[in-house]
The first five atom37 places (N, CA, C, CB, O) and aatype in JSON, in Angstrom:
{
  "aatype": [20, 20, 20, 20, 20, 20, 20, 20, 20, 20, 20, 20, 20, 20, 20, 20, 20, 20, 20, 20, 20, 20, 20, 20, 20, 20, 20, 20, 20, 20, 20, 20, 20, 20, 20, 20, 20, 20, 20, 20, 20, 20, 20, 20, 20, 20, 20, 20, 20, 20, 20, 20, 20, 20, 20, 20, 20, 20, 20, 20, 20, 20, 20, 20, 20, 20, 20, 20, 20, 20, 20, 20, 20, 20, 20, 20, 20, 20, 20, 20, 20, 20, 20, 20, 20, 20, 20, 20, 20, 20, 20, 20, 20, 20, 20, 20, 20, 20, 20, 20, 20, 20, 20, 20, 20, 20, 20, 20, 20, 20, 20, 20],
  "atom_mask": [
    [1, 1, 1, 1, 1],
    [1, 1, 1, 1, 1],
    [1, 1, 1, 1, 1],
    [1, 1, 1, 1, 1],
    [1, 1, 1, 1, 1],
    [1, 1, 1, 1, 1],
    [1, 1, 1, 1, 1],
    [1, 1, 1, 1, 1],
    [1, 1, 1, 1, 1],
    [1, 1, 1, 1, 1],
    [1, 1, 1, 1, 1],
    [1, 1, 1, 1, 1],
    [1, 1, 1, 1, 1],
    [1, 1, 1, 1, 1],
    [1, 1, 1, 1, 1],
    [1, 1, 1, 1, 1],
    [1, 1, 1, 1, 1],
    [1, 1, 1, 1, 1],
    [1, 1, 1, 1, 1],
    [1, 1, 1, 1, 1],
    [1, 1, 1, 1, 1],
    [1, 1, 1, 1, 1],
    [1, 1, 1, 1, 1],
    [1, 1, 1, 1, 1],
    [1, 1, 1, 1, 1],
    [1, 1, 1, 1, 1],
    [1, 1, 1, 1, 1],
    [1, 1, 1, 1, 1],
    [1, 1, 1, 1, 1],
    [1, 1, 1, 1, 1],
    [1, 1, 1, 1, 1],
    [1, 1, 1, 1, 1],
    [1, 1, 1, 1, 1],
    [1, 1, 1, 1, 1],
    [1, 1, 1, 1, 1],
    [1, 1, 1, 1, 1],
    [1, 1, 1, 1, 1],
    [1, 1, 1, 1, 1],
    [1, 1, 1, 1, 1],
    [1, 1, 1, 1, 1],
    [1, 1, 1, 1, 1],
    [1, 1, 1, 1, 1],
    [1, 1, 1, 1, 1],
    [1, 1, 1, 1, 1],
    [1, 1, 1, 1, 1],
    [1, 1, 1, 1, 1],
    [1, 1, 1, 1, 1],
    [1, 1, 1, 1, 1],
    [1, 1, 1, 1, 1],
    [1, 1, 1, 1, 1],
    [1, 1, 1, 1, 1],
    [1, 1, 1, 1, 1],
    [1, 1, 1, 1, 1],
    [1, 1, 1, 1, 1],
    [1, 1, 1, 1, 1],
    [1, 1, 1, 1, 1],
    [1, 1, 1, 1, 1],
    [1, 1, 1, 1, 1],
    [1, 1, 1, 1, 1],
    [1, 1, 1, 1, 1],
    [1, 1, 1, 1, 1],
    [1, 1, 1, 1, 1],
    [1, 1, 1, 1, 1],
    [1, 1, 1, 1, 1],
    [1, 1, 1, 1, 1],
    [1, 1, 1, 1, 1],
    [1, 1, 1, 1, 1],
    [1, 1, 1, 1, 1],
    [1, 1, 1, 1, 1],
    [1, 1, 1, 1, 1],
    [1, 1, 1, 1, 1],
    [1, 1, 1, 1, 1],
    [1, 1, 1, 1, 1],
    [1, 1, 1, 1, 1],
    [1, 1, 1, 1, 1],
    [1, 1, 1, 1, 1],
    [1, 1, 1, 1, 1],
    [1, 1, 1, 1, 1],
    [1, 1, 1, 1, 1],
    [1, 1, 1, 1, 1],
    [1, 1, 1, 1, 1],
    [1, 1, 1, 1, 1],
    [1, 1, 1, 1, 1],
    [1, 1, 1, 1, 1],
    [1, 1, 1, 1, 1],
    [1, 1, 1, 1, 1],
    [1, 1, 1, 1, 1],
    [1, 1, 1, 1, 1],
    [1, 1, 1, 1, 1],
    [1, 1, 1, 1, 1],
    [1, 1, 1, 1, 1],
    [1, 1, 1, 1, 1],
    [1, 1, 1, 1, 1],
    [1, 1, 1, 1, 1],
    [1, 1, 1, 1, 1],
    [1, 1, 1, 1, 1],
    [1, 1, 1, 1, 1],
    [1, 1, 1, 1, 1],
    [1, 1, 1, 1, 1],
    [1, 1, 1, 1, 1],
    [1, 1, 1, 1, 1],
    [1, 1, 1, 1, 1],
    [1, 1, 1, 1, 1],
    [1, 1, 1, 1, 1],
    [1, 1, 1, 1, 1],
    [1, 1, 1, 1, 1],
    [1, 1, 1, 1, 1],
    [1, 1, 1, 1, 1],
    [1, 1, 1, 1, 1],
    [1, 1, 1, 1, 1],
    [1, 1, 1, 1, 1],
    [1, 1, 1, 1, 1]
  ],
  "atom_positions": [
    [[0.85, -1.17, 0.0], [0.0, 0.0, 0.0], [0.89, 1.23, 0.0], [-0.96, 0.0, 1.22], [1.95, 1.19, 0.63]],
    [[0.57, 2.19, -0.59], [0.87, 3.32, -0.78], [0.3, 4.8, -0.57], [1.05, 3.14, -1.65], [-0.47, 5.24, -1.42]],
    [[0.65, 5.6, 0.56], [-0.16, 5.98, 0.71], [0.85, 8.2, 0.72], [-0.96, 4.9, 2.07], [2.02, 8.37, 1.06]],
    [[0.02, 9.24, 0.32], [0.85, 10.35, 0.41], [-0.1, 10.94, 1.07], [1.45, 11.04, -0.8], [-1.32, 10.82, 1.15]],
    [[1.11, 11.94, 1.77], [0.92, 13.52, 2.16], [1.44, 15.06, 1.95], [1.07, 13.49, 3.15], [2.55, 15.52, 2.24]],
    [[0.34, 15.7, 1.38], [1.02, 16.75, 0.99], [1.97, 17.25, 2.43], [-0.11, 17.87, 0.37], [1.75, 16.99, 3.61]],
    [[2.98, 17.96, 1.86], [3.5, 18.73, 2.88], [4.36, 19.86, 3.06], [3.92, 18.12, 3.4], [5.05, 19.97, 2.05]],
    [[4.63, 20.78, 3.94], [5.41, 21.95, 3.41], [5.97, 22.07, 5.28], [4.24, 23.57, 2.42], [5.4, 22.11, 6.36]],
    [[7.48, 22.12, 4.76], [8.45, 21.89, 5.86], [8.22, 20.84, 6.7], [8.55, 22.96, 6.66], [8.21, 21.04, 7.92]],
    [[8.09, 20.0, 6.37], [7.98, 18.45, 6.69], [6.81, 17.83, 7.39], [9.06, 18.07, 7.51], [6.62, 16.66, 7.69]],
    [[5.98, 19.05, 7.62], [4.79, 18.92, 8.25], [3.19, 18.17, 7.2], [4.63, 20.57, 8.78], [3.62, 17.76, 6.12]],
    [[1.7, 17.96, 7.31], [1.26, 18.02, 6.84], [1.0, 19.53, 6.2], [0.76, 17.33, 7.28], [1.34, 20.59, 6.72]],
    [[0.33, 19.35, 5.01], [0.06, 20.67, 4.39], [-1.22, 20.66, 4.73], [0.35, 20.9, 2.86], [-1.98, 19.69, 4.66]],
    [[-1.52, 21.91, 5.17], [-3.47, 21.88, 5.6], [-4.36, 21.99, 4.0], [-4.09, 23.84, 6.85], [-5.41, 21.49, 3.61]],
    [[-3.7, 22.6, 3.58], [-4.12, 23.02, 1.87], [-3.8, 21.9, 0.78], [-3.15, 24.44, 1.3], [-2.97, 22.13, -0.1]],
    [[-4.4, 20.84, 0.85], [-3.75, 20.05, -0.36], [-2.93, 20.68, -1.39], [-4.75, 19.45, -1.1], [-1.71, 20.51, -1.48]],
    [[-3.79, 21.58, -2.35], [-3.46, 21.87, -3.52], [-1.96, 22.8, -3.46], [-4.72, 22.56, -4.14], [-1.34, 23.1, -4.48]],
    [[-1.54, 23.18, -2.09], [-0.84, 24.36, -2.08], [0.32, 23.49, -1.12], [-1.74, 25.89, -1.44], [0.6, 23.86, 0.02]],
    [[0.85, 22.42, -1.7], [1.47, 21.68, -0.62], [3.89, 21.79, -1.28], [0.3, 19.45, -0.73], [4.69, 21.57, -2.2]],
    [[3.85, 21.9, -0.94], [5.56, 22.04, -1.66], [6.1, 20.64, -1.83], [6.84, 22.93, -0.55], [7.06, 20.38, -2.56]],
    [[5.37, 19.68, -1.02], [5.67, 18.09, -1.92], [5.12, 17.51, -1.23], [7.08, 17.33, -2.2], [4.64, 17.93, -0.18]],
    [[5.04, 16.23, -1.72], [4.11, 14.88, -1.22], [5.29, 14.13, -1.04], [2.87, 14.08, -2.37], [6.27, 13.95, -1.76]],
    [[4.91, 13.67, 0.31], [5.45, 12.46, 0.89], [5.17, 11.2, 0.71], [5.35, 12.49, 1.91], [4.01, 11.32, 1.09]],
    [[5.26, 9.91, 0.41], [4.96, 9.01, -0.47], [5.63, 8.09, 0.63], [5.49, 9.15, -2.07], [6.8, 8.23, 0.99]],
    [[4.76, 7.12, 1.13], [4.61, 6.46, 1.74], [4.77, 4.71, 1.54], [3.74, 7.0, 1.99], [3.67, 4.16, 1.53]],
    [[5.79, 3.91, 1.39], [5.22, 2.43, 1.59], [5.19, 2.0, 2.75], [5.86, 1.44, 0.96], [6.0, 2.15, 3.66]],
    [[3.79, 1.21, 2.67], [3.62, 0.58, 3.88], [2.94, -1.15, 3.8], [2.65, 1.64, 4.68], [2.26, -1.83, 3.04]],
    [[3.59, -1.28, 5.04], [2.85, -2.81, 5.19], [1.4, -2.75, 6.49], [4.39, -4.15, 5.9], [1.51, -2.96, 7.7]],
    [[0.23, -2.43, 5.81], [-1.08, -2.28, 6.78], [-0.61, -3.4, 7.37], [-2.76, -2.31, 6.19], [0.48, -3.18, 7.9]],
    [[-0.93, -4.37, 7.48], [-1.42, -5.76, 8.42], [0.36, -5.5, 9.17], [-1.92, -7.86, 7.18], [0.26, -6.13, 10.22]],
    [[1.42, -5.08, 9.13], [1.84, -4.4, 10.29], [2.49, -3.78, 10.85], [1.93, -4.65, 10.75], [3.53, -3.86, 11.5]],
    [[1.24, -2.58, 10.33], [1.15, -1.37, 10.8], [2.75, -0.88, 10.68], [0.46, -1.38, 12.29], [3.29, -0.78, 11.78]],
    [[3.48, -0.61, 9.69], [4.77, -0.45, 9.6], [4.97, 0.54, 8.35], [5.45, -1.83, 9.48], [4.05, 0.48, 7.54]],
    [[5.59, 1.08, 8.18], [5.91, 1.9, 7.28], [7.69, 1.18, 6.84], [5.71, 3.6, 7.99], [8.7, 1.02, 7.53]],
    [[7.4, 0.94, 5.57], [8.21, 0.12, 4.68], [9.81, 1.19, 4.26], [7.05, -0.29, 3.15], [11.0, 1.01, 4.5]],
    [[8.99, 2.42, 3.46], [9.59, 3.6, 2.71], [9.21, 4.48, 2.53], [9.87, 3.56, 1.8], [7.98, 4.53, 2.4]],
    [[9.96, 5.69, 2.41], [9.38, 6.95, 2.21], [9.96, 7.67, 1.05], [9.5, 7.74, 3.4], [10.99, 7.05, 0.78]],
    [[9.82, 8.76, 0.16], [10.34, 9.71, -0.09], [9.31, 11.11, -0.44], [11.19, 9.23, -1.04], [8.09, 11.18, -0.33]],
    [[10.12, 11.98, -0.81], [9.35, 12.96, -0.96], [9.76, 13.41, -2.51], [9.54, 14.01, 0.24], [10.94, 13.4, -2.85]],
    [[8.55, 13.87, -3.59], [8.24, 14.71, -4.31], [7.9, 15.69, -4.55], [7.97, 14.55, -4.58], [7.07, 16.14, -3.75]],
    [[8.33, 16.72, -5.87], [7.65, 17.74, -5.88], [6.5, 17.45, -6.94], [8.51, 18.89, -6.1], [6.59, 16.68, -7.9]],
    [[5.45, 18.21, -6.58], [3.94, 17.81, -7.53], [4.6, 18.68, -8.55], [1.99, 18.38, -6.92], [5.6, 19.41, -8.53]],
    [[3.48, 18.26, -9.69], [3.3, 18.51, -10.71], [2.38, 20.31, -10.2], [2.54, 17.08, -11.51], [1.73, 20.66, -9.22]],
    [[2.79, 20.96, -11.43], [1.32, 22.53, -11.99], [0.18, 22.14, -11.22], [0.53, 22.58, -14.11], [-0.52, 21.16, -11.44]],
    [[0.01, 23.26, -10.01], [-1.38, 22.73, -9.48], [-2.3, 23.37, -11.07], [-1.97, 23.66, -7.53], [-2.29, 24.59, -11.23]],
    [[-3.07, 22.44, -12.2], [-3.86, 22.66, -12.08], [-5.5, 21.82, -12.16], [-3.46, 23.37, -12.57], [-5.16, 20.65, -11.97]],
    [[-6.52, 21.8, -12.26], [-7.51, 20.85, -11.87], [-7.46, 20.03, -12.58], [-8.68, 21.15, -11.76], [-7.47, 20.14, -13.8]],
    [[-7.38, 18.65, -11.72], [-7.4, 17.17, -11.79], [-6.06, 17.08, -12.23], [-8.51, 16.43, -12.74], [-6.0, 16.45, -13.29]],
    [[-4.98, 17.46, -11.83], [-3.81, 17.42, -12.17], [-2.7, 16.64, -11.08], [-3.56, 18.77, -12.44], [-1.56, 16.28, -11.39]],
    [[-3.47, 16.47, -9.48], [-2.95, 16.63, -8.84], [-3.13, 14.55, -8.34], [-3.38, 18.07, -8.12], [-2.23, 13.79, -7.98]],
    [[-4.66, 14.24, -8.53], [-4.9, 13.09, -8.51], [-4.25, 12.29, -9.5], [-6.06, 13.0, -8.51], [-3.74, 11.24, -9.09]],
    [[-4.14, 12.59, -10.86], [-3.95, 11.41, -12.16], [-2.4, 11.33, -11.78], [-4.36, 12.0, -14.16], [-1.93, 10.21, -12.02]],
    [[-1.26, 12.5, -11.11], [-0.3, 12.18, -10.91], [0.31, 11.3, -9.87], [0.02, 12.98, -10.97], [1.32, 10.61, -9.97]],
    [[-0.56, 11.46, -8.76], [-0.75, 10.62, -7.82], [-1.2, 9.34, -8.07], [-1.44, 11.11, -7.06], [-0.68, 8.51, -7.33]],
    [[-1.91, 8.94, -8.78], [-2.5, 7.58, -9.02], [-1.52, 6.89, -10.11], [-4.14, 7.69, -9.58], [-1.46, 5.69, -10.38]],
    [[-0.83, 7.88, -10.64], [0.44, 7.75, -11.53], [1.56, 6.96, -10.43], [1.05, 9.5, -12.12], [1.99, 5.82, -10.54]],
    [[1.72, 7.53, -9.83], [3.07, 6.95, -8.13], [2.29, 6.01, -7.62], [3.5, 8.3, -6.45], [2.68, 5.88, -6.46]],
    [[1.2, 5.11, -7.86], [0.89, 3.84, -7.11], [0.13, 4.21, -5.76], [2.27, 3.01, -6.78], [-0.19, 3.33, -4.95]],
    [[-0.1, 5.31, -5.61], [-0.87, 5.91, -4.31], [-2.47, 5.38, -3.84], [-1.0, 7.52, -4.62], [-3.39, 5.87, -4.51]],
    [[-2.71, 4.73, -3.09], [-4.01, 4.52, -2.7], [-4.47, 4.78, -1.9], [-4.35, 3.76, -2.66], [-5.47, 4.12, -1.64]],
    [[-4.09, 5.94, -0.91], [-4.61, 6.4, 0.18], [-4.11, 7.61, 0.08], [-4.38, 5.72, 1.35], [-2.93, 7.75, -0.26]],
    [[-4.97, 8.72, 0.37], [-4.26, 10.12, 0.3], [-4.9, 10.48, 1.94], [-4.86, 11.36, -1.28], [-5.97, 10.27, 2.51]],
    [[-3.43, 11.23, 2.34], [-4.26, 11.57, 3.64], [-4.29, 13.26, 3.73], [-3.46, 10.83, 5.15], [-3.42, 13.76, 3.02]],
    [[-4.86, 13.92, 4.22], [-4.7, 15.36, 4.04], [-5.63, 16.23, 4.89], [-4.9, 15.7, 2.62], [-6.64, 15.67, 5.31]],
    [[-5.4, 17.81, 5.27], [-6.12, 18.37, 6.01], [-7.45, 18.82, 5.71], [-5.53, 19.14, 6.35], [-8.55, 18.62, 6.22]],
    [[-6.91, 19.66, 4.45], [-8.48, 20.05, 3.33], [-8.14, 19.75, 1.95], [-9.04, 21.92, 3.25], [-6.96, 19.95, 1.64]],
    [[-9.0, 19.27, 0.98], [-9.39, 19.43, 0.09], [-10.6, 19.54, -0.95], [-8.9, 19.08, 0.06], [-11.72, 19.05, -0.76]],
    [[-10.2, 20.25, -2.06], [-11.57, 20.7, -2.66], [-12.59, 19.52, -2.99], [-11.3, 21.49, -4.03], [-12.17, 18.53, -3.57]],
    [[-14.17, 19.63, -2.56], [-14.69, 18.68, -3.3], [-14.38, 17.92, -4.72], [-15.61, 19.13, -3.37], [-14.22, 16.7, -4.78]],
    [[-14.31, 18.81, -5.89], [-13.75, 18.1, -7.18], [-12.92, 17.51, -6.99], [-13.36, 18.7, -8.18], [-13.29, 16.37, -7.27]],
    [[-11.17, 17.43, -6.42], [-10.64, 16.81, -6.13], [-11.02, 15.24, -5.32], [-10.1, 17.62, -5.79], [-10.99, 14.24, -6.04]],
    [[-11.28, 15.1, -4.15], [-11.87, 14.14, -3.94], [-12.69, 13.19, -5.01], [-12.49, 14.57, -3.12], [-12.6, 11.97, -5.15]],
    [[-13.32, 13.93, -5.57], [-14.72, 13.18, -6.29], [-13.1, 12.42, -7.5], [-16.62, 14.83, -7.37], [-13.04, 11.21, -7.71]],
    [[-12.29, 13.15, -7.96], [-11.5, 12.29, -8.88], [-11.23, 11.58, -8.27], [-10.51, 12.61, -9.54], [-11.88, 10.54, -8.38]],
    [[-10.14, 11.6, -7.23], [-9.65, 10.61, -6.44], [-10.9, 9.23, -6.02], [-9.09, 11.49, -5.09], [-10.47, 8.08, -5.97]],
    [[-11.94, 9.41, -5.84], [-12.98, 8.33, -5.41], [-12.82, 7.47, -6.82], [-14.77, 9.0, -5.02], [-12.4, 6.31, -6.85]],
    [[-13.14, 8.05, -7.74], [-13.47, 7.88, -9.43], [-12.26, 6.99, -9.91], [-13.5, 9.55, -10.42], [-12.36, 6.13, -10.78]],
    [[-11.03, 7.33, -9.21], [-9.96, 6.28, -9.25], [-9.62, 5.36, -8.37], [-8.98, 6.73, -9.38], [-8.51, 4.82, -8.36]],
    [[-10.83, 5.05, -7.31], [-10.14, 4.15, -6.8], [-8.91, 4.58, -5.45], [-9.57, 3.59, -8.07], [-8.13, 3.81, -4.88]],
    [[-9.05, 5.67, -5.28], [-7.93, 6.16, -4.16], [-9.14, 6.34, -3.44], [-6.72, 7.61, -4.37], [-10.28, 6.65, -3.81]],
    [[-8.54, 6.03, -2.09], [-9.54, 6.52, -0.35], [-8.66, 7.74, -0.44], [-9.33, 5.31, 1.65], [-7.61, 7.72, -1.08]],
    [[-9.2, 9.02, 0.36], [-8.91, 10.46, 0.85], [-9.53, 10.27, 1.87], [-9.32, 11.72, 0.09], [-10.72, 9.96, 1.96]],
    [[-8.41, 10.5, 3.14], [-8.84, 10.64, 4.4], [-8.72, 12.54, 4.52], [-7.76, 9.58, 5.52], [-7.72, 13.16, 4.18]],
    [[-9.65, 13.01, 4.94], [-9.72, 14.33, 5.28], [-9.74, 15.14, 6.23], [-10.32, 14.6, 4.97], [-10.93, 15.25, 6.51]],
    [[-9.0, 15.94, 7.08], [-9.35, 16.9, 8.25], [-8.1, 16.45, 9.61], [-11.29, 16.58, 8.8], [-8.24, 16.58, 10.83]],
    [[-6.75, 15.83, 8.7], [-6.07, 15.55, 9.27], [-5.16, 16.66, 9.94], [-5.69, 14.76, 8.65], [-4.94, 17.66, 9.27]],
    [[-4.62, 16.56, 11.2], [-3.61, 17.42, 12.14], [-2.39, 17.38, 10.62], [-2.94, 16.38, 14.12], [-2.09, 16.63, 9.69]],
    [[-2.01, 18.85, 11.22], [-0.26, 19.43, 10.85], [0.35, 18.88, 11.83], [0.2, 21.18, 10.88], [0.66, 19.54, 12.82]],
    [[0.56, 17.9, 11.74], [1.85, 16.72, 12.71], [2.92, 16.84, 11.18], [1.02, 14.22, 13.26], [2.81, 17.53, 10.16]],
    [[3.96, 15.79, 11.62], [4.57, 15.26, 10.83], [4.32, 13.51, 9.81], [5.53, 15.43, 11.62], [4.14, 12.33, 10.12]],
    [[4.41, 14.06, 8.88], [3.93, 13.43, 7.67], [4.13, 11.52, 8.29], [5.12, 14.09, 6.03], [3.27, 10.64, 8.23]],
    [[5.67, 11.37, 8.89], [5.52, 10.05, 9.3], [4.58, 9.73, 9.91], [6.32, 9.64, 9.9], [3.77, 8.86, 9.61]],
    [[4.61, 10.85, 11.42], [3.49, 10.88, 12.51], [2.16, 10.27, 11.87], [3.21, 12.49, 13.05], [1.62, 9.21, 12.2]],
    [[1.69, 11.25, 10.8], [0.4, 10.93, 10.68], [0.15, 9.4, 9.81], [-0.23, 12.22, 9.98], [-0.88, 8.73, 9.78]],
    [[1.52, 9.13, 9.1], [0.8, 7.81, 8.47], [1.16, 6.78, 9.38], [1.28, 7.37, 6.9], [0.71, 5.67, 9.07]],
    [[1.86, 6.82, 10.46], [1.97, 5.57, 11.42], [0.6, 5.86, 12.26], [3.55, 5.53, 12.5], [-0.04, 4.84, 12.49]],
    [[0.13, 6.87, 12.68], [-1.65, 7.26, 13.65], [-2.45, 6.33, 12.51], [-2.49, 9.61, 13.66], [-2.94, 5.24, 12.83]],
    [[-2.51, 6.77, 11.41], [-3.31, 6.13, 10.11], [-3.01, 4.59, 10.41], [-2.65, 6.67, 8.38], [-4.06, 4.08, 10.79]],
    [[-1.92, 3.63, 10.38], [-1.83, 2.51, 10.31], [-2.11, 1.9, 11.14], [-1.05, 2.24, 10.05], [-2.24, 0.67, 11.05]],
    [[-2.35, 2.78, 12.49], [-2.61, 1.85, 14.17], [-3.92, 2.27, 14.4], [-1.52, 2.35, 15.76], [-4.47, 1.89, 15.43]],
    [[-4.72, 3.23, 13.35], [-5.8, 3.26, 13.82], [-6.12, 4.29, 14.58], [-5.98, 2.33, 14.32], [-7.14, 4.03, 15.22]],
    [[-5.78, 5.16, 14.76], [-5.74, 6.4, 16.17], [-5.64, 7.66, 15.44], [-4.21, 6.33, 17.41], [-5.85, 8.72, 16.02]],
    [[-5.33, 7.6, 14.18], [-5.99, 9.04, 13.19], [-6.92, 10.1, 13.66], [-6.86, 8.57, 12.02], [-8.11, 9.95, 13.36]],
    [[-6.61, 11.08, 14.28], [-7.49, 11.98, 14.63], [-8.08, 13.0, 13.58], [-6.91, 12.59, 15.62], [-7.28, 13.88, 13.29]],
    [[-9.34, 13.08, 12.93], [-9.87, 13.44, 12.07], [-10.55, 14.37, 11.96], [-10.24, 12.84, 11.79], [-11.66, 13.87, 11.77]],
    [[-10.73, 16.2, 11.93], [-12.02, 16.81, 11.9], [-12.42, 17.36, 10.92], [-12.2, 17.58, 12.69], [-12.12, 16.68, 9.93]],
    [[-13.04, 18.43, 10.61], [-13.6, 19.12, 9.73], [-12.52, 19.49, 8.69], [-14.27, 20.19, 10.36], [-11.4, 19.84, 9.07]],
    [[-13.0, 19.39, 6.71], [-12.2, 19.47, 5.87], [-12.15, 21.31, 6.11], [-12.67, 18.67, 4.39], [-13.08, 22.04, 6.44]],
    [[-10.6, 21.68, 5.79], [-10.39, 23.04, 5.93], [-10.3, 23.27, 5.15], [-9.68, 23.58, 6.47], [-9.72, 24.35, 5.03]],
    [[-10.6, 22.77, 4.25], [-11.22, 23.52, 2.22], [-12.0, 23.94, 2.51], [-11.77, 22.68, 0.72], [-12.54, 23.63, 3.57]],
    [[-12.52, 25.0, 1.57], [-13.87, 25.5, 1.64], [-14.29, 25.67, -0.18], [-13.87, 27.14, 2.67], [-15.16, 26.45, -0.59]],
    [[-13.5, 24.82, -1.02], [-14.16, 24.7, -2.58], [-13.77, 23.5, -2.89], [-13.68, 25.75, -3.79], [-14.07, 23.02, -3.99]]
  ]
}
């Protein structure tokens, strides 16, 4: 499984679209381990540009603070889960919370 987070200074990015790179995640779910990491820079934010590249890197889980409805709706349309309304922790932080289950989750801070 493969899973990213946008991020800017190693943190999560609260802004998907406005993130300075994605962290790219392998992991082994069943336990709960994080395999590999590296980080990228995205592609031109522009619409639906941000999913097809991502689904391009093997990504099936996007985790993130806000993002725009349209976005999501691609990402569903491919087959990627988007977890939404995640803490500015650090990008490991949040995909090891994600793998044990303890993901603290609230309101998407997109507002389009």
């Amino acid at each position: 499984m493969k899973i990213a987070i946008p991020v800017v200074q190693g943190a999560l990015c609260l802004h998907f679209g406005h993130c300075q790179e994605f962290a790219l995640f392998d992991v082994d779910p069943e336990k709960k381990k994080i395999i590999d990491s590296r980080t990228l820079p995205p592609p031109a934010h522009e619409p639906g540009a941000l999913p097809k590249w991502l689904g391009g890197q093997g990504v099936n889980v996007v985790i993130a603070g806000g993002m725009g409805i349209r976005a999501q709706q691609i990402f569903e349309q491919s087959g990627i889960q988007v977890v939404i309304g995640a803490p500015a922790k650090s990008a490991r932080e949040v995909v090891q919370a994600y793998l044990e289950g303890r993901l603290a989750v609230g309101d998407n801070v997109c507002d389009h």
